[in-house]
VOZAMAR-827690 format. One record per residue (C-alpha): residue number from 1; x, y, z; residue in one letter. Coordinates in steps of 0.5 Angstrom, whole numbers, plus 2048, in hexadecimal, padded with zeros to 3 digits. Each point is the difference from the previous one (the first is absolute). Example, Ala and Ser with C-alpha at 12.3 -4.5 7.8 and 13.67 -1.06 7.14 Angstrom:
> marti:east:north:up:lumti
> 1:819:7F7:810:A;
> 2:802:807:7FE:S;
// end
This chain:
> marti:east:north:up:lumti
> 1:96D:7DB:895:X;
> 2:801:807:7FE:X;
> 3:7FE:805:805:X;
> 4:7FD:807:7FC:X;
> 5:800:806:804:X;
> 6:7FB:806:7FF:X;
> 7:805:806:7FC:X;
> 8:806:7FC:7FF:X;
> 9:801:7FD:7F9:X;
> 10:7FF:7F9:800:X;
> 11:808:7FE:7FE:X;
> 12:800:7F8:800:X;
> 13:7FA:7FF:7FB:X;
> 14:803:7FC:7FC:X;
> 15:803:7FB:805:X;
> 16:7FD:7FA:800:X;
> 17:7FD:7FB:804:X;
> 18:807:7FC:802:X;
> 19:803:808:801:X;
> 20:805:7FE:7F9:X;
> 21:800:807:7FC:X;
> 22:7FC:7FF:7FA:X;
> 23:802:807:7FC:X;
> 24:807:802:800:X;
> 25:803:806:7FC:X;
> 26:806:800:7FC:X;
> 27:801:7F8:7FF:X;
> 28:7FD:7FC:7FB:X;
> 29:7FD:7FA:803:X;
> 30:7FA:7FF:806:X;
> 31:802:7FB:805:X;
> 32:7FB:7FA:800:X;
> 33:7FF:7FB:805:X;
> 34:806:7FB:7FE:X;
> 35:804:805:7FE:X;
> 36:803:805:806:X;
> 37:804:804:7FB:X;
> 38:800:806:7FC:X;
> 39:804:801:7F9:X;
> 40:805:806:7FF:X;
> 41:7FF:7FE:7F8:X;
> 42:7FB:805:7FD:X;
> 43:7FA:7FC:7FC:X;
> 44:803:804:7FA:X;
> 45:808:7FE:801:X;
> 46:802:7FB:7FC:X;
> 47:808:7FD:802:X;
> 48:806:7FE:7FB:X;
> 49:804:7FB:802:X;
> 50:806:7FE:7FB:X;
> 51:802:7FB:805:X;
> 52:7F8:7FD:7FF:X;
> 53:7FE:803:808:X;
> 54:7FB:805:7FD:X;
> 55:7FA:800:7FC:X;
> 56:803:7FF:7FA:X;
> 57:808:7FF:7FC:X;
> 58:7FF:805:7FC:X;
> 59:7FE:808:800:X;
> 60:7FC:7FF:7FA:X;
> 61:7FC:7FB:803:X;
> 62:7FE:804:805:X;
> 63:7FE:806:7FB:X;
> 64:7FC:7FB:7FD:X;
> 65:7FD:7FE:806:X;
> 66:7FE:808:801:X;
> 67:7FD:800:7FA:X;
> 68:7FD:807:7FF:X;
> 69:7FF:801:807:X;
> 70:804:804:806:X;
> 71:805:7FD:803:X;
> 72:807:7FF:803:X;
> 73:805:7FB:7FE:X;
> 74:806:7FE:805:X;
> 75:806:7FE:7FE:X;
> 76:804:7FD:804:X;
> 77:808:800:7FE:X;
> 78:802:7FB:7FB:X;
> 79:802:800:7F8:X;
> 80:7FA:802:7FC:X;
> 81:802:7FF:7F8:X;
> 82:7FB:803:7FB:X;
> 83:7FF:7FF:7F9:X;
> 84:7FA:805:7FF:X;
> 85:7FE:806:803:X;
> 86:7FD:800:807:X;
> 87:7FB:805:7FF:X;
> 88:7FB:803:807:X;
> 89:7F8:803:7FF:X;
> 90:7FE:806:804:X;
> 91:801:7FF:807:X;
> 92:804:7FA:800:X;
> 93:807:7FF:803:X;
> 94:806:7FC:800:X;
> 95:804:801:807:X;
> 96:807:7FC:801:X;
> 97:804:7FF:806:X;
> 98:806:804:7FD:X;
> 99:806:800:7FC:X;
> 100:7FF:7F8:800:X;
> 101:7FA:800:7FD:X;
> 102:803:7FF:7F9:X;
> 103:7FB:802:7FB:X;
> 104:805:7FE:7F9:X;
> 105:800:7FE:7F8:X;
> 106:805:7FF:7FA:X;
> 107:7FA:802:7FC:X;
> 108:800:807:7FC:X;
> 109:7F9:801:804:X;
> 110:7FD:805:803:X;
> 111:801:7FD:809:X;
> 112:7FA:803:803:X;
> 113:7FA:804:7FE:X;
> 114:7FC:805:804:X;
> 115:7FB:800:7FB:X;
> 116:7F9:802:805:X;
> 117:800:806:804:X;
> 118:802:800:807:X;
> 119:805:7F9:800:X;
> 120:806:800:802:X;
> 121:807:7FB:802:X;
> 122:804:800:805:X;
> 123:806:7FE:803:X;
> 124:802:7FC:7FA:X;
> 125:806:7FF:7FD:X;
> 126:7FE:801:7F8:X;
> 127:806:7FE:7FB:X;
> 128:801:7FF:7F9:X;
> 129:807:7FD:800:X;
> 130:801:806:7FA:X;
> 131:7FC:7FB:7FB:X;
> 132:7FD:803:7FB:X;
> 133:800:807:7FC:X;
> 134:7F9:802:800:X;
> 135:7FF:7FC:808:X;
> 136:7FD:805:806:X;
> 137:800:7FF:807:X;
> 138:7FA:803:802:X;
> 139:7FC:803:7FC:X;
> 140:7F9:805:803:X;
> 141:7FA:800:7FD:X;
> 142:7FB:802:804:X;
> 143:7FE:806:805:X;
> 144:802:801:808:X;
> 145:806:7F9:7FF:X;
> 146:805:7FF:805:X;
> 147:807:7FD:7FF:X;
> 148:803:800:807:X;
> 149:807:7FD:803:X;
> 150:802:7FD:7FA:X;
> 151:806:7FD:7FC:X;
> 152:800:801:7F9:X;
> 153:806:7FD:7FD:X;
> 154:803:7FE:7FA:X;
> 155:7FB:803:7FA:X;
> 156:801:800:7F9:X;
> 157:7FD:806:7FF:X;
> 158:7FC:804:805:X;
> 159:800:7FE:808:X;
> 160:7F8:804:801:X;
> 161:7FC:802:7FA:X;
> 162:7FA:805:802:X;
> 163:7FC:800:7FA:X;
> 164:7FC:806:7FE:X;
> 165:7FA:802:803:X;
> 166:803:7FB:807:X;
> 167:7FE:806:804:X;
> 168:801:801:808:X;
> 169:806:7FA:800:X;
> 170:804:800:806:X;
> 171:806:7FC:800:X;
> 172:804:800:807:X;
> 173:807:7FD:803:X;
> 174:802:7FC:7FA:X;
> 175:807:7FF:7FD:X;
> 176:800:7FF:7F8:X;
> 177:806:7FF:7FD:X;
> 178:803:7FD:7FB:X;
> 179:7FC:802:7F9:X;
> 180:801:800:7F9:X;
> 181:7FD:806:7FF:X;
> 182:7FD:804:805:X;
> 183:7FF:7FE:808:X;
> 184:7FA:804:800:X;
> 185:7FA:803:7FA:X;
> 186:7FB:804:802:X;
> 187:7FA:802:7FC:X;
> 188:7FA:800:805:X;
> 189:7FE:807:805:X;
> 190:801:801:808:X;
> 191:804:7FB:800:X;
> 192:806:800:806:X;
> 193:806:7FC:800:X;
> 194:803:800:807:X;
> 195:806:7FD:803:X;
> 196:803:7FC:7FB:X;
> 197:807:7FE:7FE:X;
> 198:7FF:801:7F8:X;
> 199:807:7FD:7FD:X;
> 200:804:7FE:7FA:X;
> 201:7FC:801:7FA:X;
> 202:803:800:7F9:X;
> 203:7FB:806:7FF:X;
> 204:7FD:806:804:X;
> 205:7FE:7FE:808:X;
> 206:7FA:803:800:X;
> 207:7FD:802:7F9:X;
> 208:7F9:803:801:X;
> 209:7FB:801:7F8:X;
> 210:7FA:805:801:X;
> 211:800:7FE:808:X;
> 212:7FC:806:804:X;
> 213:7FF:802:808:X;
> 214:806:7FB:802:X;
> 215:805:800:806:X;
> 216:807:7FC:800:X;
> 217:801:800:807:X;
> 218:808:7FE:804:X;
> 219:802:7FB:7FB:X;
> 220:808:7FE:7FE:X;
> 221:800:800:7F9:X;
> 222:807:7FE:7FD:X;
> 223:804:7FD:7FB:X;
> 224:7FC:801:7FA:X;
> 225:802:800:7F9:X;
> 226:7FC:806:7FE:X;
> 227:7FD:806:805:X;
> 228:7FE:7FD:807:X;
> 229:7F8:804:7FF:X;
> 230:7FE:801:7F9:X;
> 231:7FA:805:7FF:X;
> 232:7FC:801:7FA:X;
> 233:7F9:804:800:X;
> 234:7FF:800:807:X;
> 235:7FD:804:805:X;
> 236:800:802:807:X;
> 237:805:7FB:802:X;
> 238:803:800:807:X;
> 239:807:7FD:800:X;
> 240:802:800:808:X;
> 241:806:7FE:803:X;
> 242:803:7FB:7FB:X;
> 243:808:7FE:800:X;
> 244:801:7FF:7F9:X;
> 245:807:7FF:7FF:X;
> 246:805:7FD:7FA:X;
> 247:7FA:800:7FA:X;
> 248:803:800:7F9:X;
> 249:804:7FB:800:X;
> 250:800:7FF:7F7:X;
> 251:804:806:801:X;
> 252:7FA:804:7FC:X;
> 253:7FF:806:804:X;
> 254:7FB:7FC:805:X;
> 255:7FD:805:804:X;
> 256:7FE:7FF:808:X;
> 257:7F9:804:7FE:X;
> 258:7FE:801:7FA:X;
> 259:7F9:804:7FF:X;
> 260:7FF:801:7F8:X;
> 261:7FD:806:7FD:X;
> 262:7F9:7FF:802:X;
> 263:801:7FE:807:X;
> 264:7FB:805:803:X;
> 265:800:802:808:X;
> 266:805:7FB:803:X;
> 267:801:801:807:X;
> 268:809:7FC:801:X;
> 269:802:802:807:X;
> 270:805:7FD:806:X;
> 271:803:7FB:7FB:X;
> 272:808:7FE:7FF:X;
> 273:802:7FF:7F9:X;
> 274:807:7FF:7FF:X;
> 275:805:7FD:7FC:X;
> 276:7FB:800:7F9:X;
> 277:803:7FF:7FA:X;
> 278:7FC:806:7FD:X;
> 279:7FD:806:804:X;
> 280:7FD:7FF:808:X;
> 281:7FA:803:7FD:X;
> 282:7FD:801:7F9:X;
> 283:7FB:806:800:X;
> 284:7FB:801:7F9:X;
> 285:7F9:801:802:X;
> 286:7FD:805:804:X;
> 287:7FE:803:806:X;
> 288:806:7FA:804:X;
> 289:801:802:807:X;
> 290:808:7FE:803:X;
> 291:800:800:807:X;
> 292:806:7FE:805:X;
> 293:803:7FA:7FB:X;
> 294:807:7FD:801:X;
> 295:803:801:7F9:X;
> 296:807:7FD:801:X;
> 297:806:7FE:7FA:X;
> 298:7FB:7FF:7FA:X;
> 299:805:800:7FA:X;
> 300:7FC:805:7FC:X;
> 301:7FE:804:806:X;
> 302:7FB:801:805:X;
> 303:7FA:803:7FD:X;
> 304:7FE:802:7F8:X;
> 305:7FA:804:7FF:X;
> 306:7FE:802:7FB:X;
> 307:7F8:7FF:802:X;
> 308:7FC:806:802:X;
> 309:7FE:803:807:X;
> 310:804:7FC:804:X;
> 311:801:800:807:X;
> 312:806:7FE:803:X;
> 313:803:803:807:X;
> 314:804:7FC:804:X;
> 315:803:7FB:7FD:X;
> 316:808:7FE:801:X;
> 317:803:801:7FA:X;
> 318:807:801:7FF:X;
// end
């Protein structure tokens, strides 16, 4: 029996009469009286195997076993080939255990859809095999989605596709590499996409359509066809401490930045643009701040402004 002293809170209520702790936070199960264990797997966790040592083989499986609900599904490292879309509702998540996680087609597909708000993928490997001219890797249409520690490889068309309305998107730690087309298309507001390796695409690295309040923040981008940041009617972006590096490769001019003529209030500071095919940077919208940039052996030059009421003190052009 539980001694209550008078003024001091009574922290052993819920002990039973055996002393076994019968409310314990932050585990999924309540020990019973045959069973002096508790879980670490949380009641809205659902485990995928491909080895068959989960709850299921198969990650559609799982996503069907979540329904509608919130949830996440864990997938263990293994081969999972697809033939459809693989597509998330608001609040789910599929979490793998890294680049072993291999989530594959030969498919001209869309891999993986973050269709609700707030769901997310992490730590997987998204990969397309380069099958198809209309196939993306994972394409966003919900608000507040995450994409973090991923491998997107080998996608006919675009690695990750922010769809318009798609706001407040972050997409953290990925490489994306390999792409048909772009690596990465942004048309969703306040996004951030931070950290990432963005290499080999057959067109621009980052292209952005009408995307406002962006930050693109300490990424490699390399080794694209076109421009390494195309921008198209955008406004109050911040481009912050990227190397960008060898874009242009079909020899057309391929810019390191490029801000067209209604890009509005774009912040680019601390970044290394070198040895791009066209220019170092692009200016011709308005009111673009250019500060401490790095701007090293571009074809065309270091900067072209023809924008108005630009900013630029402080970078290394020679």
């Amino acid at each position: 029996m539980v001694k209550v002293i008078p003024g001091i809170p009574n922290l052993f209520s819920d002990l039973g009469s055996d002393g076994q702790v019968l409310k314990k936070y932050g585990k999924r199960k309540i020990p019973s009286d045959d069973d002096d264990t508790v879980s670490t797997k949380k009641p809205d966790e659902i485990v995928v195997d491909a080895a068959g040592n989960g709850d299921f083989k198969t990650i559609a499986a799982g996503l069907t076993e979540l329904g509608a609900s919130a949830g996440t599904i864990r997938v263990l490292a293994g081969i999972y080939p697809i033939t459809s879309t693989l597509t998330l509702g608001a609040n789910q998540t599929i979490f793998g255990s890294g680049y072993g996680t291999n989530i594959t087609t030969t498919s001209d597909i869309t891999l993986v859809n973050l269709n609700g708000n707030r769901s997310s993928i992490f730590m997987c490997r998204v990969d397309g095999n380069s099958t198809g001219s209309s196939q993306l890797g994972i394409t966003v249409g919900g608000d507040e989605c995450v994409i973090r520690n991923c491998w997107i490889t080998q996608i006919g068309d675009i690695g990750i596709n922010i769809e318009d309305g798609s706001d407040r998107v972050v997409i953290e730690g990925c490489v994306i590499k390999d792409c048909g087309d772009r690596c990465l298309h942004l048309l969703g507001d306040k996004f951030m996409v931070s950290d990432c390796v963005i290499e080999n695409s057959a067109d621009d690295g980052i292209a952005m359509t009408s995307a406002d309040f962006g930050s693109i923040i300490g990424n490699k981008i390399t080794s694209h066809g076109e421009h390494g940041i195309d921008m198209v009617s955008c406004s109050q972006t911040c481009i912050v401490g990227n190397y960008i590096y060898s874009n242009g490769d079909n020899n057309n001019n391929g810019t390191g930045i490029d801000m067209g003529p209604s890009c509005n209030d774009t912040c680019v500071t601390g970044n290394i643009l070198h040895t791009n095919d066209g220019y170092g940077i692009n200016v011709s919208g308005s009111a673009t701040v250019l500060v401490g940039n790095s701007i090293l052996n571009n074809e065309d030059g270091g900067i072209n402004d023809t924008g108005v009421g630009t900013v630029s003190t402080g970078n290394a052009v020679p």
